[in-house]
C-alpha positions in Angstrom: 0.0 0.0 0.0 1.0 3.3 -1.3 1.7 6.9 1.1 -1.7 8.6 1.8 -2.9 11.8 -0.9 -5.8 13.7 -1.3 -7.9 12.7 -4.4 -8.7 15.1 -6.6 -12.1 14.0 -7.2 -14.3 11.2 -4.8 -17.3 9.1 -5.9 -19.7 9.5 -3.3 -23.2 7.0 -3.9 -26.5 9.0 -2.6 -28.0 6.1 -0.4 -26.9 3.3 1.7 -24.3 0.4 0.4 -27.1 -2.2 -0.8 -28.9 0.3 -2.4 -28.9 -0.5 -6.5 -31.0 2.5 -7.2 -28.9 4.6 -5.7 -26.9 7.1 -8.0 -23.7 7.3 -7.8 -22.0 11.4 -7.9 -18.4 12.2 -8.4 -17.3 15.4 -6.8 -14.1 17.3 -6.2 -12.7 15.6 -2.8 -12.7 19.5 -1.6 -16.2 20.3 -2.5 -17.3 16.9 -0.9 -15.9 18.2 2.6 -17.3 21.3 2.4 -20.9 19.8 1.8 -20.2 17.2 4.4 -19.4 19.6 7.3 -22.1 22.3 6.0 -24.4 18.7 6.5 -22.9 17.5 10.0 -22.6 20.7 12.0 -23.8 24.0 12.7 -22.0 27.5 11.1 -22.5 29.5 13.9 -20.6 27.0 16.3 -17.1 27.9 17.6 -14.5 28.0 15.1 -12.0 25.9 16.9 -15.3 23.4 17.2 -15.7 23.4 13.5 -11.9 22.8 12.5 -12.5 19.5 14.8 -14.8 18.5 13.7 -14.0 18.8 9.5 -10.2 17.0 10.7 -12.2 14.1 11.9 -15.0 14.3 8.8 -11.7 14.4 6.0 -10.2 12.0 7.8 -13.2 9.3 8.0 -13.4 9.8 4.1 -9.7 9.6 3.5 -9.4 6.2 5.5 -12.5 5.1 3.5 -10.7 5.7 0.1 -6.8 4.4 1.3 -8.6 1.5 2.6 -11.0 0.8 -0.6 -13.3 0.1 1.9 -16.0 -0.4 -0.8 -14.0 -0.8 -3.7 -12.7 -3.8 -2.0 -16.2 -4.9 -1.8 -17.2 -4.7 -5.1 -18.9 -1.5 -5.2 -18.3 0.8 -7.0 -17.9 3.9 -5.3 -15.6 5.2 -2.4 -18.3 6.6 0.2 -22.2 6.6 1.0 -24.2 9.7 1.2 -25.8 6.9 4.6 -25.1 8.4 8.0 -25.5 4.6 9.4 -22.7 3.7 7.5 -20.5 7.1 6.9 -21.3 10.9 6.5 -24.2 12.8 5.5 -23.9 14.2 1.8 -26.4 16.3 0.5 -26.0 16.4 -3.6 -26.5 20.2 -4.8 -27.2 21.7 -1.2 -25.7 25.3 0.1 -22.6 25.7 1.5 -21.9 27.6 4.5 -19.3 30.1 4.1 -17.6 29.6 7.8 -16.9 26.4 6.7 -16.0 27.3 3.2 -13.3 29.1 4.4 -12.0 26.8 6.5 -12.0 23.7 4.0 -9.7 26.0 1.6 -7.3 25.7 4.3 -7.3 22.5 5.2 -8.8 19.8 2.9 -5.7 18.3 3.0 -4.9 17.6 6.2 -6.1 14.9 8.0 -5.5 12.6 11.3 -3.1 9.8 11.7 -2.4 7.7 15.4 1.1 8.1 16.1 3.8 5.9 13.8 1.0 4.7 11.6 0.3 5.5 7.6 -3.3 5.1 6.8 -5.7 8.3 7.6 -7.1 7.7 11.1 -11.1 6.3 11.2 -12.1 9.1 13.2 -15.5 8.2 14.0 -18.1 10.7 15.4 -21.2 10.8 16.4 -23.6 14.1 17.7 -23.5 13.1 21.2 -27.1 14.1 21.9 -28.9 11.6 19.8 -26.2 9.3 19.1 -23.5 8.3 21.2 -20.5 6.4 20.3 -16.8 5.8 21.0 -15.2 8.4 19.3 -15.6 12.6 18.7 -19.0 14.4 20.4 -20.0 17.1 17.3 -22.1 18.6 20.5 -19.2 18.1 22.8 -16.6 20.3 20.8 -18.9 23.1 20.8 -17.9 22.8 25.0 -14.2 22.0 24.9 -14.2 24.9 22.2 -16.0 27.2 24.5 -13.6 26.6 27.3 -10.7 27.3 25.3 -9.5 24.1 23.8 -8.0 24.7 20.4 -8.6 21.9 17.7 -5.7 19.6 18.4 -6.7 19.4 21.9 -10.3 18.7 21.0 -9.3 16.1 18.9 -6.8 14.6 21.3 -9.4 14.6 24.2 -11.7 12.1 22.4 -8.7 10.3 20.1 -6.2 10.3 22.5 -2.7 11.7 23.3 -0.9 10.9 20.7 -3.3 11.5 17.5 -1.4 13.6 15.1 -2.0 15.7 11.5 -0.2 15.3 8.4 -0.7 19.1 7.1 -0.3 19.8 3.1 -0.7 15.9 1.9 0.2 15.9 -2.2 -3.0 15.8 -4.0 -3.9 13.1 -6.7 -5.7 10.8 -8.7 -8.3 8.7 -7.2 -6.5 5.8 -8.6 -7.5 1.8 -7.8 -4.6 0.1 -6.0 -5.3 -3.1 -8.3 -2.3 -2.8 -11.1 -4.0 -3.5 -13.8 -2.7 -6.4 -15.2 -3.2 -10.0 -13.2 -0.2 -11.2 -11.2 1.0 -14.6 -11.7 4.5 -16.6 -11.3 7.5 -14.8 -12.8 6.0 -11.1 -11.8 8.1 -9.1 -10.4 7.2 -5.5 -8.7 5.9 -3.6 -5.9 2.6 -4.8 -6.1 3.5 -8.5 -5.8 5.4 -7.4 -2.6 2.2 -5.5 -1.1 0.7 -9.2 -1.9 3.3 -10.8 -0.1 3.1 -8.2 3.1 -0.4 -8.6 3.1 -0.7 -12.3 2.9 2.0 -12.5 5.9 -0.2 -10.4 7.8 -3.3 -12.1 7.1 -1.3 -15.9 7.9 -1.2 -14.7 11.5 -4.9 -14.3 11.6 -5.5 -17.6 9.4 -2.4 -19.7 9.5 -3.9 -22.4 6.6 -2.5 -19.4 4.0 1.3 -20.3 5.4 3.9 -20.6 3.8 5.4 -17.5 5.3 6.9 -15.3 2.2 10.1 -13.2 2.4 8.7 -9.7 0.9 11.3 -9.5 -2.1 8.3 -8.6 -4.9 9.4 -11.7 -6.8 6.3 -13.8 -7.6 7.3 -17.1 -7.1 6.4 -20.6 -6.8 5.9 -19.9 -2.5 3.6 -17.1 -3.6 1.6 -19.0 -5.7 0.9 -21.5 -3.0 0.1 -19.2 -0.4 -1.9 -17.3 -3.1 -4.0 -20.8 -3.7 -4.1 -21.1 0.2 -5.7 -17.9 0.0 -8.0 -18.6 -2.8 -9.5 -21.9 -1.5 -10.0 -20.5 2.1 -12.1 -17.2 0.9 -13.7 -19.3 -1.8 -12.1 -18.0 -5.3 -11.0 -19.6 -7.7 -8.2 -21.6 -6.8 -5.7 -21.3 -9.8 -2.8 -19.0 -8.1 -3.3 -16.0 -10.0 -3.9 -12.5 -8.3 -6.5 -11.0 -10.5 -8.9 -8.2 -9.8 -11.2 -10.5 -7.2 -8.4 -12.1 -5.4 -5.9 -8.5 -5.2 -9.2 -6.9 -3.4 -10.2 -9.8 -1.9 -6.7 -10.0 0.2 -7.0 -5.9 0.4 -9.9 -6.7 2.9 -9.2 -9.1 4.4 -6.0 -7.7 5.2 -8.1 -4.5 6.1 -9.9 -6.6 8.5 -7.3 -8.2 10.6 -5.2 -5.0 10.1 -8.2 -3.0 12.0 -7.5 0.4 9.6 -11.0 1.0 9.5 -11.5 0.3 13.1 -11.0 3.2 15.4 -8.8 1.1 17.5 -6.9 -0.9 14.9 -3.3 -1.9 14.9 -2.7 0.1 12.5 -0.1 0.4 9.1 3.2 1.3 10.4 5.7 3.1 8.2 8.2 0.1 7.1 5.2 -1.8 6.0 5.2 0.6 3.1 8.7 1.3 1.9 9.6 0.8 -1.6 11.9 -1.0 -3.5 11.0 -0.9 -6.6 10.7 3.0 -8.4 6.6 3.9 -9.1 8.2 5.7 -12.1 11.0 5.9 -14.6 12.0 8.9 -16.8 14.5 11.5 -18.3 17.5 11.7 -16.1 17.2 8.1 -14.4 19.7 5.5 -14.7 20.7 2.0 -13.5 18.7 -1.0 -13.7 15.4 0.1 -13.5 16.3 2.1 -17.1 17.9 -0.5 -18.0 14.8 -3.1 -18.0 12.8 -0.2 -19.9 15.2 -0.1 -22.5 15.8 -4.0 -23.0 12.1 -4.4 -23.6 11.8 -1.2 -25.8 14.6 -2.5 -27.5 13.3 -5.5 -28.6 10.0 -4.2 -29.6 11.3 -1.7 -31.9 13.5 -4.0 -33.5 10.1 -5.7 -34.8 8.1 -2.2 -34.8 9.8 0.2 -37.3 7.2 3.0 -36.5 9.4 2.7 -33.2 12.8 4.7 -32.7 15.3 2.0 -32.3 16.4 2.0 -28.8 19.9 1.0 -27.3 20.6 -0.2 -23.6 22.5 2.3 -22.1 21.7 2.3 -18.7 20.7 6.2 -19.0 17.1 7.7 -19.8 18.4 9.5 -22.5 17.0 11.6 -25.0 16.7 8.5 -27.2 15.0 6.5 -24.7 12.2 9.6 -24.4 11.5 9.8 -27.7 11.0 5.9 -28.3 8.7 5.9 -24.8 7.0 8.8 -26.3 6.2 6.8 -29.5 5.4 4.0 -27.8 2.9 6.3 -26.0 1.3 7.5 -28.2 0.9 4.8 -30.4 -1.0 3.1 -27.6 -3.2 5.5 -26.8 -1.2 6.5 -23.4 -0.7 10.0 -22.1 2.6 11.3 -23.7 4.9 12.7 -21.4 7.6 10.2 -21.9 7.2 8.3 -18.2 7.1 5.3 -18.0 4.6 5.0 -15.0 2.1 2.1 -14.7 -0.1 2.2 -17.4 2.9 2.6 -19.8 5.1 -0.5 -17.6 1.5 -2.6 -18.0 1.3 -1.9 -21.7 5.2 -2.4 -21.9 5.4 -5.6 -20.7 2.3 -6.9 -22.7 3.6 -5.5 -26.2 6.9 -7.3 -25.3 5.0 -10.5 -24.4 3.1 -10.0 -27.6 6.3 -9.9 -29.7 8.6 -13.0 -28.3 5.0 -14.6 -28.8 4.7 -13.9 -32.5 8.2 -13.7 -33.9 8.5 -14.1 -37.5 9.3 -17.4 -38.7 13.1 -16.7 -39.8 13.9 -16.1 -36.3 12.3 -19.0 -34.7 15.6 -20.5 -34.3 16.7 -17.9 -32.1 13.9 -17.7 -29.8 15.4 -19.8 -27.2 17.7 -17.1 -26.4 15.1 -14.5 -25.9 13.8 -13.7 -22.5 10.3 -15.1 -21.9 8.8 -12.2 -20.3 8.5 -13.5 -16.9 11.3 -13.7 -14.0 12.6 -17.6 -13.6 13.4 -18.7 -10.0 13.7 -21.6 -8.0 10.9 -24.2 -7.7 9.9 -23.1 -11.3 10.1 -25.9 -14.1 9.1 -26.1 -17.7 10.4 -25.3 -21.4 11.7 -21.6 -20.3 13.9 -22.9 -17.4 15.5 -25.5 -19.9 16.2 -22.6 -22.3 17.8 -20.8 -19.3 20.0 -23.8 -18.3 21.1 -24.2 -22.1 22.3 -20.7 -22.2 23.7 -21.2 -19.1 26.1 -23.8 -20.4 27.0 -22.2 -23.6 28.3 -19.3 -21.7 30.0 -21.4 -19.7 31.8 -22.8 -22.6 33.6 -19.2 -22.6 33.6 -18.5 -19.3 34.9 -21.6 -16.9 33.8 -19.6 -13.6 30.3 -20.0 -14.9 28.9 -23.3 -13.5 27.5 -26.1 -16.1 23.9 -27.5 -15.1 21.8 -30.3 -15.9 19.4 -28.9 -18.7 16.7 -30.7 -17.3 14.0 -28.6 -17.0 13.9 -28.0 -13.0 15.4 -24.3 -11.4 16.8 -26.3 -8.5 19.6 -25.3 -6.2 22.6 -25.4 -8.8 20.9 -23.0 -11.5 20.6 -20.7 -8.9 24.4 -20.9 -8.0 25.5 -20.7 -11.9 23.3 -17.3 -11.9 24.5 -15.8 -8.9 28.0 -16.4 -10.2 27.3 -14.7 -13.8 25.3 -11.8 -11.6 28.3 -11.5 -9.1 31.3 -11.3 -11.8 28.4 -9.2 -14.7 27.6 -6.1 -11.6 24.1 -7.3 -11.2 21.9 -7.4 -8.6 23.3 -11.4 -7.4 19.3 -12.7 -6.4 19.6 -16.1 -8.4 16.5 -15.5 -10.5 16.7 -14.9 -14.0 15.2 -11.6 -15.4 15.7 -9.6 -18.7 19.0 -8.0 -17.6 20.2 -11.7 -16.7 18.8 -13.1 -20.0 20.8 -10.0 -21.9 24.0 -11.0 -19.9 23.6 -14.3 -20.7 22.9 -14.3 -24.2 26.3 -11.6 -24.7 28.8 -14.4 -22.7 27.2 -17.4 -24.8 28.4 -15.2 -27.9 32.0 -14.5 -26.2 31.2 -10.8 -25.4 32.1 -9.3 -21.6 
């Protein structure tokens, strides 16, 4: 799970969850607050009362969106208009101008408990009618009456050590789900959120086991805890995060997690560190570049509407102008980024061209890189190709291990990549991806 923004727009739906009839309104993210606090409370209240109380309201709908509360459900839309379920939202209704004012300034702030990430459920009730755990609407008008500013209203009902993030980055509303289904020989920050979340959720439901080291690499241990998963929760079983099993673990993880829960355990900050870039442009370099360039590379090879692109290791001026083209021609936004949508169509235009190479170069197909990372525990055509490369590098270069080209990435294929990633300035992980199939395919032709 990504860092908290503010979304530029939010899709609220005018009636409770079940409701089909329901319509469903989407609304600049600041215009919703301003409707939902000239809804909740009174103008003419204290302002310290009203800053309060519009923290906790943007911070209930924040948490609904970061957690994809209904999303994650199926629905969809992010929030209900249903004050038994979330806010009151009135669709077209005035807005005060005390609160108005006051939104402007801080629609993009919101609460967070103390070392966690996710926007903090801050659940309120009126206190007259209603009462519940959390903030008194009625009861701020009192602490703001006797003084208390905001933050200490807020801390009174949420506790010592709630805190605001002030000035979050604004965005798209974007889904978490990537896109593209996840499967063995993925490899990126999205199959690592899968492999935190499953982790989590194996404490909680211990069937799901085996326990997965977070590396992002979908292997043949993700799969099985991934068909664990599937079979417990009732999806299909076939191993495969796609759209119903990605937000199928997103709430169940939710769930055990507690982030919609006003005491929840929380998301801490080293559950969402990166190690893989979101993005890759001009003025980039190393092996994320790299990747973008092997795959552009063989693509425009086949493609001459495509500049013909080099692996340099820099996001040059070449590289821009061939991402740009590639862009456009796919009916992507052209700014020369390559960001997820571009990655997603990436990868399946290079998948599309090992799949359909011309005849004359049939023979050499062998060599090319499948489009999917090999690792241990894998088997299957693609890892015999890899262990036949292997050896005919090793023909040139004794340091490089031979292996038995039968078919199975077992402990020794491993070792004879490590060794060609050690003495090539790779990244040594033992698992083949396009930089190690490029490698490869340069010391089987007696190149350094």
């Amino acid at each position: 799970m990504a860092r908290p923004t503010i979304p530029d727009y939010i899709t609220v739906h005018l009636g409770s969850p079940r409701d089909p009839n329901a319509r469903n309104v989407r609304v600049p993210f600041i215009d919703y607050v301003k409707n939902v606090a000239s809804s909740e409370i009174y103008p003419t209240w204290p302002e310290n009362s009203l800053r309060a109380n519009m923290y906790a309201q943007i911070s209930f709908a924040l948490n609904r969106v970061y957690t994809e509360w209904y999303r994650s459900r199926g629905y969809d839309f992010d929030i209900t208009s249903d004050t038994q379920y979330d806010q009151k939202f009135i669709y077209g209704r005035d807005i005060f101008d005390s609160v108005s004012k006051i939104a402007d300034e801080i629609f993009n702030d919101y609460l967070v408990r103390e070392g966690e990430v996710q926007p903090y459920f801050s659940q309120y009730c009126d206190g007259v009618r209603t009462t519940c755990p959390g903030l008194s609407q009625w009861g701020t008008v009192d602490l703001a009456e006797e003084g208390l500013t905001p933050y200490e209203i807020l801390q009174y009902y949420y506790g010592d050590d709630i805190g605001i993030v002030f000035n979050a980055p604004t965005s798209r509303n974007l889904p978490s789900y990537p896109g593209i289904a996840l499967g063995v020989g993925a490899a990126s920050e999205d199959v690592r959120t899968i492999q935190r979340q499953l982790n989590r959720i194996g404490q909680n439901y211990p069937a799901v086991r085996p326990y997965l080291e977070a590396d992002g690499l979908f292997g043949t241990e993700t799969e099985e805890a991934v068909r664990n998963f599937q079979r417990i929760f009732n999806l299909t079983e076939d191993g495969i995060v796609g759209k119903a099993t990605w937000y199928k673990i997103k709430a169940i993880f939710t769930a055990v997690k507690g982030l919609a829960e006003l005491q929840g355990e929380g998301l801490r900050y080293d559950e969402v560190d990166r190690i893989y870039t979101s993005a890759v442009g001009p003025g980039d370099s190393g092996t994320p570049t790299e990747v973008v360039q092997y795959y552009l590379s063989l693509i425009s090879y086949f493609d001459p509407s495509l500049p013909q692109v080099y692996i340099t290791g820099s996001y040059d001026a070449a590289t821009e102008a061939a991402v740009r083209a590639f862009q456009e021609q796919n009916g992507l936004t052209v700014d020369g980024i390559v960001g997820r949508a571009t990655w997603n169509a990436l990868t399946d235009a290079y998948g599309r061209t090992v799949r359909d190479l011309p005849p004359e170069y049939l023979d050499v197909a062998d060599d090319i890189y499948p489009g999917r990372f090999l690792s241990v525990g894998q088997s299957g055509e693609e890892v015999r190709d890899l262990q036949a490369l292997i050896n005919r590098a090793a023909r040139n270069y004794p340091y490089i291990p031979t292996v038995a080209e039968d078919g199975d990435f077992g402990p020794a294929t491993e070792a004879a990549l490590r060794r060609v990633q050690e003495n090539s300035g790779l990244p040594v992980s033992g698992v083949a991806g396009p930089l190690t199939w490029y490698t490869l395919n340069r010391l089987a032709e007696g190149e350094n």
